[in-house]
C-alpha positions, 0 to 999 in steps of 0.5 A, spaced: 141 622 706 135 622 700 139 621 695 142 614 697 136 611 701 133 613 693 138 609 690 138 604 695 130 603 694 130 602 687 137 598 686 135 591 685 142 588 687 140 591 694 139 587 700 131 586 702 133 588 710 138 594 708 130 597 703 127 596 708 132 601 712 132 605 705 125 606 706 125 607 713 129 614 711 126 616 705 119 616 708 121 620 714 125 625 709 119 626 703 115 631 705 121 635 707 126 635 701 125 639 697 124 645 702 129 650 705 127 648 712 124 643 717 122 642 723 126 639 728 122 633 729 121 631 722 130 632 721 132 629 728 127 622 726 130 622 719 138 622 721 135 617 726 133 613 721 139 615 717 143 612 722 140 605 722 141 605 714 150 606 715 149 601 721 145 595 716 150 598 711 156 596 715 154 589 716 153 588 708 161 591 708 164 586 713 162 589 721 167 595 720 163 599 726 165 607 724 161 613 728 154 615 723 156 621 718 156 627 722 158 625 728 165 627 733 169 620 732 175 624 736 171 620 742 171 613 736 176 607 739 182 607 735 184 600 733 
């Protein structure tokens, strides 16, 4: 999650809206990402913030709504 919001924040072909969604994960990850734990709090804001970074991605690749990574997508709708 830190690596890709980094590389989102420093690419300049990026969009302004989907930095601003980059940054929002890499702010609520720094304190933590170097360590072999975190609290359950600041993990649990950080996928939050995480999935609004592949929701703005989705609009940038057309609309194709797919589950966040991690998440079950047996429960997804097939099309």
């Amino acid at each position: 999650m830190y690596i890709l919001a980094a590389e989102i924040v420093s690419s300049e072909a990026a969009p302004g809206d989907l930095k601003r969604a980059a940054r929002r994960v890499a702010r609520a990850l720094e304190d933590v990402v170097d360590k072999p734990i975190a609290e359950a709090l600041v993990l649990a804001r950080a996928r939050a913030r995480f999935s609004e970074l592949v929701a703005a991605l989705g609009e940038i690749e057309g609309g194709a709504k797919r589950p966040p990574p991690g998440r079950d997508n047996r429960t997804a709708r097939r099309r």
